[in-house]
N, C-alpha and C positions, 0 to 999 in steps of 0.2 A: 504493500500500500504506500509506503516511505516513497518506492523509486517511482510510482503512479503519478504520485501529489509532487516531487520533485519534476518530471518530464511537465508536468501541467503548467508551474508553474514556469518553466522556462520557458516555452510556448509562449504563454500570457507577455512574459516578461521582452520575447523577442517582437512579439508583434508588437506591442508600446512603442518598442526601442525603432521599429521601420519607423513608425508614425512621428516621432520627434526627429528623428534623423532626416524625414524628409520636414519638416518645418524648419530645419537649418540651413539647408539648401546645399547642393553640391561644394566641397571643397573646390577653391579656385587652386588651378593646377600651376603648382611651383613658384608657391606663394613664402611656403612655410621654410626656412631654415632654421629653428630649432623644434626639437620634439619632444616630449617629456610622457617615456614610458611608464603606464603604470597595469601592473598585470593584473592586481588584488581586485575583492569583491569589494565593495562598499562597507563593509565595517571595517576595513584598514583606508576610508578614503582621509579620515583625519590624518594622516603623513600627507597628501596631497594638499590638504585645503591652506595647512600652514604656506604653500608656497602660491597660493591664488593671489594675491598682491604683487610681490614680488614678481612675479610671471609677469601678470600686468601689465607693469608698468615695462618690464624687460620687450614686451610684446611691442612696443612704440617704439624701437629702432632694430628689434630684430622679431618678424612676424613667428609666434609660439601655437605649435599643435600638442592637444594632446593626442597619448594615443593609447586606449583602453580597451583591456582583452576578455572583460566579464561585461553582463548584460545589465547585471546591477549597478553594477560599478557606471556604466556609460550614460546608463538613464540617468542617476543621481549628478554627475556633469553636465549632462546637457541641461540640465534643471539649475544650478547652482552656483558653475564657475563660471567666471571671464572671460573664456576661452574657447575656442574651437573645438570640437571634439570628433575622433574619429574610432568608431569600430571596428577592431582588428580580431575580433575573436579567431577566426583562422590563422595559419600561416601564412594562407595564400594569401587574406586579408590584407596582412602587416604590408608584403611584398609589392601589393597593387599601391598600397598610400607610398610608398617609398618611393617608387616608383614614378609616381606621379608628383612629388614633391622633391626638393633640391635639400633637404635633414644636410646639415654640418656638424651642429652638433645635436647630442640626443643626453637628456636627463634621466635619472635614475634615482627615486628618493627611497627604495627599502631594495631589500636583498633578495627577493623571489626569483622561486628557481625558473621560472619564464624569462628573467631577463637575457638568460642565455640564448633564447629564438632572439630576440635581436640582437644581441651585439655579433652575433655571428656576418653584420655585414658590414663591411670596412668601406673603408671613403670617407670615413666620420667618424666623429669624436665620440664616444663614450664617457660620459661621466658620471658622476655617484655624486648627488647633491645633499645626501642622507634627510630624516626629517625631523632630526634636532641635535641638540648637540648634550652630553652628557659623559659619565665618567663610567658608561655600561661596559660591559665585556663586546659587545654590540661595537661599540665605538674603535676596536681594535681588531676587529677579524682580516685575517690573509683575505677575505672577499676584496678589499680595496685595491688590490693588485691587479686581478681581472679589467678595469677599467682603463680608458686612456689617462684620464685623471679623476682628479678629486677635489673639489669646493669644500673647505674647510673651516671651521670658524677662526680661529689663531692658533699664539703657540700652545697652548693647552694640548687641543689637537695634535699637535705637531708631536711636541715631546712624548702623548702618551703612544701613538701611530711608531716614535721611533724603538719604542722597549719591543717591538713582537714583529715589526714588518723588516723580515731582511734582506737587503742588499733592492733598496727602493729608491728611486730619484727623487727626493722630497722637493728637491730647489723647483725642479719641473713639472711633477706633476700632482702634488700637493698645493692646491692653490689657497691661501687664507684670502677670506670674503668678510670675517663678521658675521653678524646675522641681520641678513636684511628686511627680517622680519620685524624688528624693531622697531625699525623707519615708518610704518605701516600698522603701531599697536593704537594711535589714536586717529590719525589721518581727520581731523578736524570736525570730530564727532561731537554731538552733543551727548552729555554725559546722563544718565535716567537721576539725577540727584543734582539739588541746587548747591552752588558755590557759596557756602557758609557757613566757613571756618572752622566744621568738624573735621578731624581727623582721620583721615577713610583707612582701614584698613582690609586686607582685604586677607580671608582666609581659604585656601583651595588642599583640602587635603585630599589624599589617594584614597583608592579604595584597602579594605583591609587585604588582600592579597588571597593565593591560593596555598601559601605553602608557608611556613614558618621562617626561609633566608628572606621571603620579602614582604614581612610584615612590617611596612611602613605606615597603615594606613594609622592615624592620630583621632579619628572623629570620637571613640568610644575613650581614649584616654584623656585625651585634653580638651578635645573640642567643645563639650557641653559648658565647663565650668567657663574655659576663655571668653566662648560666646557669650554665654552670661554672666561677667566680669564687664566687657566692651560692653554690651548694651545698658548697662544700667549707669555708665559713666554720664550720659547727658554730650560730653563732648566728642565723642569717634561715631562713625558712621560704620558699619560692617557690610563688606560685599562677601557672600558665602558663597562657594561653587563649589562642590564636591564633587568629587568622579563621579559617571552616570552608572557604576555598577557597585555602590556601595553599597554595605548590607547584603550581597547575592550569595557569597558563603556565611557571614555571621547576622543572625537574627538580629543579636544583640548589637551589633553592629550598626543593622539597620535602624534599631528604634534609637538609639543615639544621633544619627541623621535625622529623624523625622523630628524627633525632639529640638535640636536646633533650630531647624524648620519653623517650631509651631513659634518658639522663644521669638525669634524674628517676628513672626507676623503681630504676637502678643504686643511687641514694642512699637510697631509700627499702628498696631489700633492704638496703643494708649501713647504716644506721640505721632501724630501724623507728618511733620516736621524733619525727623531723627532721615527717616526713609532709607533705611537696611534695604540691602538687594539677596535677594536668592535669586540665585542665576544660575541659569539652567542652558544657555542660549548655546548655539553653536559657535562662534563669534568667539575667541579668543585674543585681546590683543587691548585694548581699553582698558580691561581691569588692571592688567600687568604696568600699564603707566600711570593710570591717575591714584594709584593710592600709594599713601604715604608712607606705609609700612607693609608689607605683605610678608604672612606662615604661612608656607608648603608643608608637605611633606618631600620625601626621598623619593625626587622623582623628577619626571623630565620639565615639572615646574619652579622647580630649582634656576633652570639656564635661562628657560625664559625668563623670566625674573632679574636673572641677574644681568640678562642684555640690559633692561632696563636702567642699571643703574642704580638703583634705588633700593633703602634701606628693607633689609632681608632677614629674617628668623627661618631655622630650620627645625622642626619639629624631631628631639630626639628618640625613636621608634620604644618603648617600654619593652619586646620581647627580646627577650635574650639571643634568642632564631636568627631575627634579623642582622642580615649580613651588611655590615657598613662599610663601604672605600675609604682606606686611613688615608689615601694620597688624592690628592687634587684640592678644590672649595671643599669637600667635607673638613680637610684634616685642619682647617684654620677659620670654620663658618662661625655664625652667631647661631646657636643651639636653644633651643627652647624647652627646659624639659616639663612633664607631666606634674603637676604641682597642684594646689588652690586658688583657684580664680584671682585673688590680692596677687599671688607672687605672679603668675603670669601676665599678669596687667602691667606688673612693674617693669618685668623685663620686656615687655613691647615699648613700654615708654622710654627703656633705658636705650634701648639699641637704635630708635629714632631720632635720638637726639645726642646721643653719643659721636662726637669728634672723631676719637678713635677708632670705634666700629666704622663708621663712614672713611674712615681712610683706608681700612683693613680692605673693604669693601671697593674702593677702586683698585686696589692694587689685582684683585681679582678679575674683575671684569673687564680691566686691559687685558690681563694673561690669558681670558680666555676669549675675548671679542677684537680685541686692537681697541681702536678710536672708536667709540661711541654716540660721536656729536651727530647730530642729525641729519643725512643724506649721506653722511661720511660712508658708510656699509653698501650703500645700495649704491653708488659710485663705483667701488670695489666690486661690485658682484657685475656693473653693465665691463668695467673695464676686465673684468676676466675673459668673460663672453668673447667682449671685441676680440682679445687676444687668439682663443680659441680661433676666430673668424678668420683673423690674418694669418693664424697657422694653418689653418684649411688650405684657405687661397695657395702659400706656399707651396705646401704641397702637392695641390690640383697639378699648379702649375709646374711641378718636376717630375708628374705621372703624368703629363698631358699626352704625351705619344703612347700610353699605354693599350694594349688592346681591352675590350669589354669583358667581363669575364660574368660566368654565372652564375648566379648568386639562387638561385631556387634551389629550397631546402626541401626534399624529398624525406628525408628521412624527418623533419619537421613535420609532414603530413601525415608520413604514417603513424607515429606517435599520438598526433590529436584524435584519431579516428576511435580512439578508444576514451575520448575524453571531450564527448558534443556537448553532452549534457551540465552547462555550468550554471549551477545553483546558489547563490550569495542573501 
C-alpha cells in the first residue's frame, strides 16, 4: 500500500510540476552561466534558501539557474525562490539544460551523492559553496577535494580544512568569501516591533536531538526560567524561535516549548506594548541583526550569529552525552549555563554590555568571517565568481582547437531506471 500511495503521489506531484513549469515559460537558450545544483527533496531545501539572496543579487551580472533533481524539491522553487528553475530529474534531463545553456560555473551547497551525475562534465567549474559554516566534522570531509574549488568563509575555514585535507592547493582553490548572507539579514525590512528602547533579545534554541553526543537542545533546561526572567523585566523584548522539531523525541521537551509559548503570549495580553515574537517564519536573517543580545544553542546558529557581529551567549548543553568542540569559538565563547532565572538575566546583561566580551567577540568573527562591514562579503563573493569567469575564459581559450567530445552518461541512465519513482 506504502509503494501505491508513494507512485500516486509522485504522479500528482509530477503533473503540478508540468503545470508550473509551463507558467514559467521556456528557458531562454544560453542565457544562464552559472548553475546551482541541488539534488535533495524539499526538506533539505533550507541549505538552498540560505543562498536565495545572495544568488540574487549575484544573478544581476552573472544570469543564475537553478537546477533541481526531485519533484518536490522543484515545485517548492518554483513557488518561492528568485530564480529560475529547471527540472533535471533524469540524466538525460541534466544533459538537455547543459546543453542548451553556456554553465561556467556550477554550485554545490551539500554533499549528495547525485552530485556526482554532474560534475562528471568538465568545461566548468565545480564548486562546493557549502550551507553554512561551522566547526562540524561536516566542515572537514576529503568531499572538498572532489570539487574544482571551494567558497569558504575565512581563516577558520582554512586552518580547520588544513589538519585533515592533504596535499591541497588552499592559495587556489580555497576561496575565503565571508558570509554573504549577512549583507542580506535585514535588507531594509520593517521590523514586527516598535523602536522603543527595549532591549530585544533574541533566543533560538535547537531541538533536543536524537542521540545523547548531540544533546544540545536548552528549551527544557534553561529556557523556561530565562524566558520568564526576560519577560517580567519590563525592559527586553524576547524574539523566540525554536527548531521546528522540538519536542519530536522528548515529551517533556515539548511541553517546555509550548510552555514558553503560552508565557509569551501571557505577557503580551497583559502588556500589549512589551510585543515578544514567537516566530515560527521561514525567513531567517532579521532576527540575527536586530537584536541586541542573542542565546543559541550548539549549532549552526552559533555562525550565523556570529556573522553578525553582535553580542553572543552560548547555551552550555546540561548532558554529560553531549559532545563539545574544545577548538575553535566554543573553546573561548560566552557560555550561558543552566541556573535560576536572576543569575541568567544577569549574565545576559553582563555579556551585552561587557567591553571585554565585545572584544573577545571580534577577534572571532574576523577569524572566522574577515571584514564584516557591510557589502564588504558580498563584494568578495561577486569578485570570486568574476575570477572563476576569467579563468573559464582562459581556459576556453587554450582548449579552443579542441575537438567535441561526448559527454552522454549511459551508464547514468541505466542507474536511474531503477530509481523513477522520487518521493520527498
Amino acid at each position: 500500500m506504502k509503494l501505491v500511495q508513494n507512485v500516486v503521489r509522485s504522479r500528482r506531484a509530477q503533473a503540478r510540476l508540468v503545470e508550473e513549469l509551463a507558467k514559467q515559460g521556456p528557458l531562454e537558450p544560453h542565457r544562464y552561466r552559472v548553475g546551482v545544483y541541488f539534488a535533495d527533496g524539499k526538506v533539505n531545501l533550507y541549505q538552498l534558501r540560505q543562498w536565495y539572496k545572495p544568488l540574487a543579487r549575484l544573478a544581476e551580472r552573472h544570469p543564475v539557474l537553478v537546477l533541481s533533481r526531485a519533484s518536490g524539491a522543484a515545485l517548492a522553487l518554483l513557488d518561492e525562490a528568485p530564480l529560475p528553475v529547471a527540472y533535471v530529474r533524469r540524466v538525460a534531463d541534466l544533459e538537455r539544460v547543459i546543453h542548451e545553456q553556456d554553465l561556467h560555473v556550477v554550485f554545490y551547497v551539500n554533499q549528495n551523492s547525485k552530485n556526482f551525475q554532474m560534475m562528471r562534465y568538465g568545461r566548468r567549474w565545480h564548486v562546493f559553496i557549502n550551507h553554512g559554516e561551522s566547526d562540524k566534522m561536516y566542515m572537514t570531509t576529503n568531499q572538498f577535494k572532489a570539487y574544482d574549488y571551494a567558497l569558504i568563509a575565512g581563516d577558520a575555514a582554512r586552518a580547520r580544512l588544513d589538519k585533515v585535507l592533504w596535499d591541497y592547493d588552499f592559495d587556489k582553490r580555497a576561496i575565503p568569501i565571508g558570509r554573504p548572507q549577512a549583507d542580506h539579514y535585514l535588507d531594509g525590512r520593517a521590523l514586527p516591533y516598535p523602536a522603543d528602547g527595549r532591549e530585544v533579545v533574541l533566543y533560538a534554541p535547537t531541538w533536543e536531538g536524537d542521540r545523547g553526543a548531540a544533546a544540545y537542545g536548552s528549551i527544557a533546561s534553561h529556557g523556561v526560567d530565562l524566558v520568564r526572567a526576560l519577560l517580567a523585566t519590563g525592559r527586553h523584548r524576547v524574539i523566540y524561535r525554536p527548531h521546528p522539531r522540538s519536542g519530536v523525541v522528548d515529551e517533556a521537551y515539548g511541553a517546555a516549548n509550548r510552555e514558553i509559548v503560552r508565557l509569551i503570549e501571557q505577557a503580551n495580553a497583559g502588556d500589549p506594548s512589551a510585543v515578544h515574537v514567537f516566530d515560527q517564519g521561514k525567513d531567517l536573517g532579521w532576527q540575527l541583526a536586530a537584536a541586541d543580545v542573542a542565546i543559541v544553542d550548539i549549532s549552526a546558529m552559533v555562525y550565523d550569529r556570529l556573522a553578525a557581529g553582535r553580542p553572543l551567549l552560548i547555551t552550555r548543553p546540561v548532558s554529560p552525552q553531549a559532545q563539545v568542540d574544545t577548538g575553535g569559538y566554543l573553546s573561548a565563547c560566552e557560555w550561558l549555563d543552566a541556573a535560576d532565572g536572576s543569575s541568567m538575566l544577569a549574565r545576559v546583561d553582563e555579556v551585552a554590555h561587557d567591553p571585554q566580551a565585545l572584544e573577545r567577540l571580534g577577534y572571532w568573527v574576523e577569524r572566522y568571517f574577515g571584514d564584516t562591514s557591510p557589502g564588504v562579503t558580498t563584494e568578495r563573493f561577486h569578485a570570486a565568481v568574476d575570477h572563476l569567469m576569467a579563468e573559464w575564459e582562459r581556459f576556453a581559450a587554450l582548449h579552443a582547437t579542441d575537438p567535441d567530445i561526448d559527454e552522454h552518461d549511459a551508464e547514468g541512465e541505466a542507474a536511474e531506471q531503477s530509481d523513477d519513482i522520487e518521493v520527498d
